[in-house]
BABADREN-591130 format. One record per residue (C-alpha): residue in one letter; residue number from 1; x, y, z. Coordinates in steps of 0.001 Angstrom, whole numbers, plus 500000, padded with zeros to 6 digits. Layout:
residu = a; num = NUM; c1 = X; c2 = Y; c3 = Z
...
//
This chain:
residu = x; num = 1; c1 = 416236; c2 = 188278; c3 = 710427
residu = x; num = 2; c1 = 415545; c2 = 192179; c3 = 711236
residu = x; num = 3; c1 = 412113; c2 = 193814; c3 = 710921
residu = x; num = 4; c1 = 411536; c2 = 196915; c3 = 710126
residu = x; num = 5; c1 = 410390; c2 = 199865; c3 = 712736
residu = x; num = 6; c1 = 407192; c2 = 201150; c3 = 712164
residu = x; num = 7; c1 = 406752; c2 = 204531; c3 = 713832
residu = x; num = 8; c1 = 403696; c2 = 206658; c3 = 714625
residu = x; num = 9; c1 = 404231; c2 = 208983; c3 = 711484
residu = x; num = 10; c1 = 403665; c2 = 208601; c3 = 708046
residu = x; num = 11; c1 = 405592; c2 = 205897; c3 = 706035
residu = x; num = 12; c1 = 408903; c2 = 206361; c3 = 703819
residu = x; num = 13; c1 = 408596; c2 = 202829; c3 = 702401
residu = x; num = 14; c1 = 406281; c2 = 199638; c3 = 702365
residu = x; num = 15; c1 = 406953; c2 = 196782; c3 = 704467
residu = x; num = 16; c1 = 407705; c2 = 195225; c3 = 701078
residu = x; num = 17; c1 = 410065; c2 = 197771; c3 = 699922
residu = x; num = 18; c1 = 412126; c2 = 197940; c3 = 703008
residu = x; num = 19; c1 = 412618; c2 = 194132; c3 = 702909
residu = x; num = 20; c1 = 413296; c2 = 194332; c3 = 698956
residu = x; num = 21; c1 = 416192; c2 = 197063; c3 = 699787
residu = x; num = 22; c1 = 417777; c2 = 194922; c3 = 703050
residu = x; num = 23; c1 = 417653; c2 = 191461; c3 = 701043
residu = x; num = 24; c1 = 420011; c2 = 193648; c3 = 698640
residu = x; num = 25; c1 = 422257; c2 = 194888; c3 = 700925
residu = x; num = 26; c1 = 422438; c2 = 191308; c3 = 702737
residu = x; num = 27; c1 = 423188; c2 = 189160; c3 = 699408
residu = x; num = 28; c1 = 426102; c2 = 191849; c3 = 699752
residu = x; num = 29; c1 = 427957; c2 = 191539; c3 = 702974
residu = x; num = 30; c1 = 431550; c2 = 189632; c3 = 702364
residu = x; num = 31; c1 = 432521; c2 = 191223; c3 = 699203
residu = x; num = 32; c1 = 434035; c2 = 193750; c3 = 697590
residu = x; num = 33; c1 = 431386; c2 = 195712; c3 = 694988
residu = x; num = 34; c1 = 432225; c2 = 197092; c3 = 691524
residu = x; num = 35; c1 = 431387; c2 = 200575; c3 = 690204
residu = x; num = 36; c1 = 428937; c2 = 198993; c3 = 688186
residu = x; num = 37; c1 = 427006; c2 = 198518; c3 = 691423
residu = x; num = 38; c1 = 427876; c2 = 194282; c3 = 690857
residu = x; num = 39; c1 = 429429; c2 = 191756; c3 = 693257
residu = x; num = 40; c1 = 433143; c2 = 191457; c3 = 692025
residu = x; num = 41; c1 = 434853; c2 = 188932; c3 = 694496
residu = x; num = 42; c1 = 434561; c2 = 187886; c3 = 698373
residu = x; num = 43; c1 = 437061; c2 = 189903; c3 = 701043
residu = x; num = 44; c1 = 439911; c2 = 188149; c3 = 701955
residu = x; num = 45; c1 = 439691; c2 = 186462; c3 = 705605
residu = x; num = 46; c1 = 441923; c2 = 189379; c3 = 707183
residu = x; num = 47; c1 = 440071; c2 = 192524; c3 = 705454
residu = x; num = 48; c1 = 438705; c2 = 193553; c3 = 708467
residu = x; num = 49; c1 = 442402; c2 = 193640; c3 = 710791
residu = x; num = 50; c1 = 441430; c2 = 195063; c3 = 714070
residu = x; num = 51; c1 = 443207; c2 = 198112; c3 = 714443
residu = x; num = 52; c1 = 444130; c2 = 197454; c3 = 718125
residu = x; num = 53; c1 = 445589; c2 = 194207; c3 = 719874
residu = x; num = 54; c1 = 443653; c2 = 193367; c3 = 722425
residu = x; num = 55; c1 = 440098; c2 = 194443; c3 = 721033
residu = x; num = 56; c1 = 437737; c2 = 191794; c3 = 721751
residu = x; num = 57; c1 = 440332; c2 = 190029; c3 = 723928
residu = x; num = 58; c1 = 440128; c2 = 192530; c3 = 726829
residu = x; num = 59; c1 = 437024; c2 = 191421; c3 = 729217
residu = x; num = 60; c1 = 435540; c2 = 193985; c3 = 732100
residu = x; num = 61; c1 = 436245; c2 = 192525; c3 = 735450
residu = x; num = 62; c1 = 434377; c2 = 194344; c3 = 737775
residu = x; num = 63; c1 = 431458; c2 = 192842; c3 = 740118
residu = x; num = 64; c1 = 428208; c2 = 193223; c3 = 739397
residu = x; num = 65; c1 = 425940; c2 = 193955; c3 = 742492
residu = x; num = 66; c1 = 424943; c2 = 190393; c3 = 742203
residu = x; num = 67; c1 = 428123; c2 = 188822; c3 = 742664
residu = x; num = 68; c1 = 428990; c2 = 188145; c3 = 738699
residu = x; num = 69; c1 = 431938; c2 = 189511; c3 = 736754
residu = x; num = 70; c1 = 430890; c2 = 192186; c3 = 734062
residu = x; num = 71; c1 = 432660; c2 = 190055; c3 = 731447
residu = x; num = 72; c1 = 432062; c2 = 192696; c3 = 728441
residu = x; num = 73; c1 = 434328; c2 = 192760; c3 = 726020
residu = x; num = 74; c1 = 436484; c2 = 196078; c3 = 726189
residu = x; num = 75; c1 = 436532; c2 = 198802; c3 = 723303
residu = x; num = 76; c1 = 438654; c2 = 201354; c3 = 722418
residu = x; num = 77; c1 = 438661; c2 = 205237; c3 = 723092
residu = x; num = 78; c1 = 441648; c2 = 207320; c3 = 721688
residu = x; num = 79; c1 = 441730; c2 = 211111; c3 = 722678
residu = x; num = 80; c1 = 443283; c2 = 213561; c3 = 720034
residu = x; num = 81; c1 = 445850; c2 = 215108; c3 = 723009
residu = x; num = 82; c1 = 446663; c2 = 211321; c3 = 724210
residu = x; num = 83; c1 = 449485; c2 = 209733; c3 = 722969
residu = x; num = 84; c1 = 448053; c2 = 206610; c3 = 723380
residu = x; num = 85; c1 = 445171; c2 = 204182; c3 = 723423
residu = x; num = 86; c1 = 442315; c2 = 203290; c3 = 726224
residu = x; num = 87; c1 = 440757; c2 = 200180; c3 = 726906
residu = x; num = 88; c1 = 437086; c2 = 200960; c3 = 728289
residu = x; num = 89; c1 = 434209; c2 = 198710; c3 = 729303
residu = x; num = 90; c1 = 431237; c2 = 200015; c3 = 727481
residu = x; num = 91; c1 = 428130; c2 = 202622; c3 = 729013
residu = x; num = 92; c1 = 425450; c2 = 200907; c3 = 731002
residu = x; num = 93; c1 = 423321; c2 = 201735; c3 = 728020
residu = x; num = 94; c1 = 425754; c2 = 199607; c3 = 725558
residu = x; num = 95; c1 = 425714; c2 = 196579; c3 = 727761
residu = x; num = 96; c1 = 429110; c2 = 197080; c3 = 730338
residu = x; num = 97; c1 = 429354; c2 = 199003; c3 = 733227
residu = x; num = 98; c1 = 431628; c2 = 201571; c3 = 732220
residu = x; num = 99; c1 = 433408; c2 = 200960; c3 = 735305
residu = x; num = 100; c1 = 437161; c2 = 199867; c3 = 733930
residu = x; num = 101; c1 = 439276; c2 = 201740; c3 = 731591
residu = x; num = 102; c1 = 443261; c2 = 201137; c3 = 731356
residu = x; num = 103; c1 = 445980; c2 = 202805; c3 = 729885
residu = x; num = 104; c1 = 446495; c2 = 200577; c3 = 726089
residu = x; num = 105; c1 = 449950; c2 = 200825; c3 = 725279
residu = x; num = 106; c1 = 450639; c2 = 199810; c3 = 728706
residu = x; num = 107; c1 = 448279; c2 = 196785; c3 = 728582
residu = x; num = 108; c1 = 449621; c2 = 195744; c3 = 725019
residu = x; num = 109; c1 = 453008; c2 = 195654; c3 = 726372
residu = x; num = 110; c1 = 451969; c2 = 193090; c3 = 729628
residu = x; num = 111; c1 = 449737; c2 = 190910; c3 = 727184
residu = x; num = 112; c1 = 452863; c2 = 190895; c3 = 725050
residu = x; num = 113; c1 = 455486; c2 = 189805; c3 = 727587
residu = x; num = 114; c1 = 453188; c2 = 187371; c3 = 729255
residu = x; num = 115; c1 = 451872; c2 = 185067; c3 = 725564
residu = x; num = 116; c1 = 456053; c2 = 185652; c3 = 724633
residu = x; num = 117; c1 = 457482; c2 = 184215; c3 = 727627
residu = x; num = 118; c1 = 454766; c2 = 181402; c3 = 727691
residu = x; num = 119; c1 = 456285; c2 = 180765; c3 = 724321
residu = x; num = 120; c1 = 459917; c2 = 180696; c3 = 725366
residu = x; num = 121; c1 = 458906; c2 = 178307; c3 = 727994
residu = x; num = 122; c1 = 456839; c2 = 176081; c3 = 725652
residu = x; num = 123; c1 = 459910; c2 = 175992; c3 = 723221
residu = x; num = 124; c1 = 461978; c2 = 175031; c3 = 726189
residu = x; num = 125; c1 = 459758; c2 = 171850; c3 = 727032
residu = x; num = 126; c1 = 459731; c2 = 170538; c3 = 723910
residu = x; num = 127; c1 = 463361; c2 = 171012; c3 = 723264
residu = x; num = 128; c1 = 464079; c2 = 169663; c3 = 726582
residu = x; num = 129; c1 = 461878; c2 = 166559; c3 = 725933
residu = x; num = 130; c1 = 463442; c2 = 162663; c3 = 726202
residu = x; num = 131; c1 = 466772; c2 = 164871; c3 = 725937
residu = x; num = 132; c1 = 468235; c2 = 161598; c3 = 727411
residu = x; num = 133; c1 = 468666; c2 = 158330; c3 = 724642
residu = x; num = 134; c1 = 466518; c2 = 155354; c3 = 726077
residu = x; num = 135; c1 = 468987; c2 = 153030; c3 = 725142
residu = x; num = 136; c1 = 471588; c2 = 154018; c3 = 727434
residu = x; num = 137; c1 = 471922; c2 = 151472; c3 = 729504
residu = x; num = 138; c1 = 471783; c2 = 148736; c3 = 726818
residu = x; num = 139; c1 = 474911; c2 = 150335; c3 = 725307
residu = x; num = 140; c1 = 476909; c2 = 150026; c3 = 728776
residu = x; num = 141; c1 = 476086; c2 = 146751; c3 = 728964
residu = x; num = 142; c1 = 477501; c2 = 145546; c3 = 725924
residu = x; num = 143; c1 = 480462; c2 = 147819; c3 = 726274
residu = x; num = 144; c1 = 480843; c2 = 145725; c3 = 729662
residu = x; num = 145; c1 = 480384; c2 = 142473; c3 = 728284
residu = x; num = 146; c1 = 483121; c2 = 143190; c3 = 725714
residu = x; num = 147; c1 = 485912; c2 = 144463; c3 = 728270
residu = x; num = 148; c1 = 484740; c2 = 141483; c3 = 730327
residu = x; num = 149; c1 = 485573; c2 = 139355; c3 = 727398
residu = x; num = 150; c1 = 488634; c2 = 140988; c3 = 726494
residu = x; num = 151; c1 = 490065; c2 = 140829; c3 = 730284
residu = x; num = 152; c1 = 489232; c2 = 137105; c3 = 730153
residu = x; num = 153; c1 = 491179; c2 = 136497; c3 = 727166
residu = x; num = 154; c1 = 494071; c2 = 138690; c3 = 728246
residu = x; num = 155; c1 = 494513; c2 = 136707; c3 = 731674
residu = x; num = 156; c1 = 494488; c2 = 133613; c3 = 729117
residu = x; num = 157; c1 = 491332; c2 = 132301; c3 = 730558
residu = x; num = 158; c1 = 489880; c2 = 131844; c3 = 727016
residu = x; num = 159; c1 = 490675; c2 = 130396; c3 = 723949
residu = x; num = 160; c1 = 491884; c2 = 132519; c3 = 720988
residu = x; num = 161; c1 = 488799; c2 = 130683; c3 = 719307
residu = x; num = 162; c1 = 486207; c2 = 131439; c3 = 721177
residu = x; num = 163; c1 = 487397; c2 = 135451; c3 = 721897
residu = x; num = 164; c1 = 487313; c2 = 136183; c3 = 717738
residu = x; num = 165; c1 = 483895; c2 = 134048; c3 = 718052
residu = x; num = 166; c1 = 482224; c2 = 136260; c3 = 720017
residu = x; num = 167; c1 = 484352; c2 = 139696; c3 = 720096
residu = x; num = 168; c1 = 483234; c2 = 140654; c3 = 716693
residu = x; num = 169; c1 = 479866; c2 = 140409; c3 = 717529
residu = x; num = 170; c1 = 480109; c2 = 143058; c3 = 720279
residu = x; num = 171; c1 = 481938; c2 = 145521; c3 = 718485
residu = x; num = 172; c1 = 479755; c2 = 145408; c3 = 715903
residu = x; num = 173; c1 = 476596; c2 = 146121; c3 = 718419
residu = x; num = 174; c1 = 478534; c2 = 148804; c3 = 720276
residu = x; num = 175; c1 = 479612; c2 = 150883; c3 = 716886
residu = x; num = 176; c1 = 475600; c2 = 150515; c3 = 716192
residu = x; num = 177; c1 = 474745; c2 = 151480; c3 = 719345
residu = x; num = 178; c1 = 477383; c2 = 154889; c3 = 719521
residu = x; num = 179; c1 = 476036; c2 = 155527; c3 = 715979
residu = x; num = 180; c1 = 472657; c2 = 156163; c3 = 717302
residu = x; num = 181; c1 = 473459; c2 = 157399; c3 = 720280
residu = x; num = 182; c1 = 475391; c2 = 160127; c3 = 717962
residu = x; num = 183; c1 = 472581; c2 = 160890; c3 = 716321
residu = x; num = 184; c1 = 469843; c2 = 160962; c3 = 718816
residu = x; num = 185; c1 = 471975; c2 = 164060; c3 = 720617
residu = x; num = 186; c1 = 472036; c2 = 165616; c3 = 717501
residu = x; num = 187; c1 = 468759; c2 = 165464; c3 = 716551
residu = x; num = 188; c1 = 468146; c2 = 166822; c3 = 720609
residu = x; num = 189; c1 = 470290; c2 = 169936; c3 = 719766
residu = x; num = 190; c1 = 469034; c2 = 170717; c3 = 716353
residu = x; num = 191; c1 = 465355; c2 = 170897; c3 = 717552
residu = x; num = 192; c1 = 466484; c2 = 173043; c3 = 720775
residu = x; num = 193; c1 = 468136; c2 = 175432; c3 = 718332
residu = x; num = 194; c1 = 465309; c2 = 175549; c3 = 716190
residu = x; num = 195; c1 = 463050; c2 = 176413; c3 = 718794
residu = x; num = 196; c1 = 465418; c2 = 178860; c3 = 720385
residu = x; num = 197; c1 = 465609; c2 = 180318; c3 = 716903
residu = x; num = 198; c1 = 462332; c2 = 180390; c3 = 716548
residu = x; num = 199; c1 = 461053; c2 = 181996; c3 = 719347
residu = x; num = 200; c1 = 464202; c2 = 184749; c3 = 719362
residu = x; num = 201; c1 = 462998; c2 = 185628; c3 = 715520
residu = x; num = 202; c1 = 459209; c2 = 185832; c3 = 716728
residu = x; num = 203; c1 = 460075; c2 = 188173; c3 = 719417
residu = x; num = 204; c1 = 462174; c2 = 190247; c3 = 717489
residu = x; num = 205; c1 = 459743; c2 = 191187; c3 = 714787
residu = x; num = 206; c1 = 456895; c2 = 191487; c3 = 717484
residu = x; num = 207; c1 = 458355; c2 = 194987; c3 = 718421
residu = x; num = 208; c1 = 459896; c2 = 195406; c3 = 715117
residu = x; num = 209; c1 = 457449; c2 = 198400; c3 = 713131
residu = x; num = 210; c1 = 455992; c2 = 196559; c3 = 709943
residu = x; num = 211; c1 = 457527; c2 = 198459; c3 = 707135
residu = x; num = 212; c1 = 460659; c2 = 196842; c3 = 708742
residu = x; num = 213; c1 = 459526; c2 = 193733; c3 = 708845
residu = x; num = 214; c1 = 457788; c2 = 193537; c3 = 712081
residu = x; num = 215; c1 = 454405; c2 = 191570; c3 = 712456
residu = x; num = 216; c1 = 451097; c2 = 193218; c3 = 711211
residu = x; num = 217; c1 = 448734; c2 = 193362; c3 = 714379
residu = x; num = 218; c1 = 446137; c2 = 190036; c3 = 712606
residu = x; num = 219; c1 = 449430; c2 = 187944; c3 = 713134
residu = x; num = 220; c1 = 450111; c2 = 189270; c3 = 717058
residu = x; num = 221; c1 = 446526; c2 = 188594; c3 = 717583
residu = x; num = 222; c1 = 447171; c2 = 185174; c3 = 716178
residu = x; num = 223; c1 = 449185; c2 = 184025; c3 = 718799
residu = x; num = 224; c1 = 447690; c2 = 185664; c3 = 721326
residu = x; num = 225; c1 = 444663; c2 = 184151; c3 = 720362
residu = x; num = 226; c1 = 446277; c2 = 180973; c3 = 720274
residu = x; num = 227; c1 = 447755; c2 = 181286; c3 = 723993
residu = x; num = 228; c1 = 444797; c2 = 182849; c3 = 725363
residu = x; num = 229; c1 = 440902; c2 = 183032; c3 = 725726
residu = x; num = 230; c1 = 440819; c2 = 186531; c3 = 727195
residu = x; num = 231; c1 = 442146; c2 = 188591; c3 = 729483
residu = x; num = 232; c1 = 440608; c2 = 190020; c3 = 732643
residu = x; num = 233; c1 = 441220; c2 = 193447; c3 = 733868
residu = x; num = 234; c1 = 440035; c2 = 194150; c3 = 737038
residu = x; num = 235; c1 = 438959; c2 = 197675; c3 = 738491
residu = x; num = 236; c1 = 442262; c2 = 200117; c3 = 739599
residu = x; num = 237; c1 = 440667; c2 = 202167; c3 = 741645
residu = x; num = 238; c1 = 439312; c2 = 206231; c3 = 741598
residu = x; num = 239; c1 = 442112; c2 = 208372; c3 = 740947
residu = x; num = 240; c1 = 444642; c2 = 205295; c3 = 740381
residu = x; num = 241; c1 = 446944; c2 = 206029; c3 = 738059
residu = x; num = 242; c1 = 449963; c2 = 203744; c3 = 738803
residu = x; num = 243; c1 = 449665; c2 = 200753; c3 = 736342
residu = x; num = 244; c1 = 449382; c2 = 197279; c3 = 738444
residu = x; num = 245; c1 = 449867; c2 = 194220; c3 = 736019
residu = x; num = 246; c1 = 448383; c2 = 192634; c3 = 738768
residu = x; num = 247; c1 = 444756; c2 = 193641; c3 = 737610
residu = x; num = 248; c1 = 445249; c2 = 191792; c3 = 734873
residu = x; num = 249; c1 = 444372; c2 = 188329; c3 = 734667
residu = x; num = 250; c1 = 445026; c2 = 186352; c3 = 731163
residu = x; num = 251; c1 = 443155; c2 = 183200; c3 = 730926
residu = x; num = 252; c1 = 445668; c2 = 180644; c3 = 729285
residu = x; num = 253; c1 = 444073; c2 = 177573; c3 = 726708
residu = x; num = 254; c1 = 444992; c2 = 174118; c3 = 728515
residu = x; num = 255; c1 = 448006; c2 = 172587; c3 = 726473
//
């Protein structure tokens, strides 16, 4: 709940009035108002899209004089003559340090590469998962049993009887056994393809711009949200100016 200020000078409103006006403006946060001055409907989850990819994401990594990260949450500056973004810690007076600030685009790009290849290699696992049939061996062994049979039978070593007694039997089991075989390895390389398809189309639109179908910046920040907590960026140095991916340290979600 907020108070109000009180000040040394003489009064605008009452206690009572102030609280009358914020109750007002707080039974209004979430949604969209009318001209009539009326609540019309709530905002849609995404109505506030950040702007930028990495707000919020972006933590301060520079060490306090006791020892402990910064760990503030980055904003953004963007200079009319730049042609680009800046990640900045906030002013001692906001809460950061003001001590780390990093060149956006470049930053973007990293953050991108690194959550697209950890889903290239996530699509790989699970398309290379139990890419072998378990049942393998059992197949063999009934294919052996039935060219055993057959080679006793052709040497004349067992009856024509007992060979159509038990020969059906094990052609029947192998046929069932290479029809499932058959379609465990397809089933294997229809979900590798899908997840090589997958993956391909996400990285396409990623870079794509939007009016060409390319994804809006909320859906980026989904999956990077999903892949990471944050992302670290350590100090570069006075007068660095070189960009060092190695200053930046994403903190992946266990799988």
């Amino acid at each position: 709940m907020q108070y109000p200020v009180q000040g040394q000078w003489a009064t605008i409103l009452t206690v009572e009035e102030w609280s009358a006006i914020r109750a007002v403006f707080d039974s209004r946060k979430g949604y969209f108002i009318g001209r009539d001055m009326k609540i019309v409907k709530p905002h849609q989850p995404d109505y506030r899209d950040h702007t930028y990819m990495l707000s919020g994401i972006l933590r301060c990594g520079r060490t306090r004089p006791d020892g402990t990260l910064c760990n503030t949450p980055l904003r953004v500056n963007r200079k009319k003559d730049a042609g680009h973004h800046t990640y900045t810690c906030l002013s001692k007076s906001q809460g950061g340090c003001g001590g780390v600030s990093r060149r956006g685009d470049m930053v973007d790009e990293y953050v991108s590469e690194a959550v697209l290849a950890k889903l290239e290699e996530a699509a790989f696992t699970a398309s290379a998962k139990q890419s072998s049939w378990e049942r393998e061996e059992e197949l063999e062994e009934v294919k052996s049993r039935l060219d055993e049979l057959t080679r006793q039978w052709n040497a004349g070593n067992i009856s024509n009887d007992l060979f159509f007694k038990l020969a059906p039997g094990l052609e029947q089991e192998t046929a069932r056994l290479r029809a499932e075989a058959a379609g465990f390895a397809a089933s294997v390389e229809l979900r590798q393809s899908r997840a090589s398809t997958d993956v391909a189309e996400i990285r396409r639109r990623w870079y794509l711009p939007e009016a060409e179908g390319g994804f809006p910046i909320s859906t980026k920040r989904t999956y990077i949200r999903e892949a990471l907590h944050a992302v670290i960026m350590y100090p570069a140095g006075q007068g660095q100016k070189i960009f060092n991916p190695d200053l930046l340290q994403p903190v992946w979600r266990e799988e």
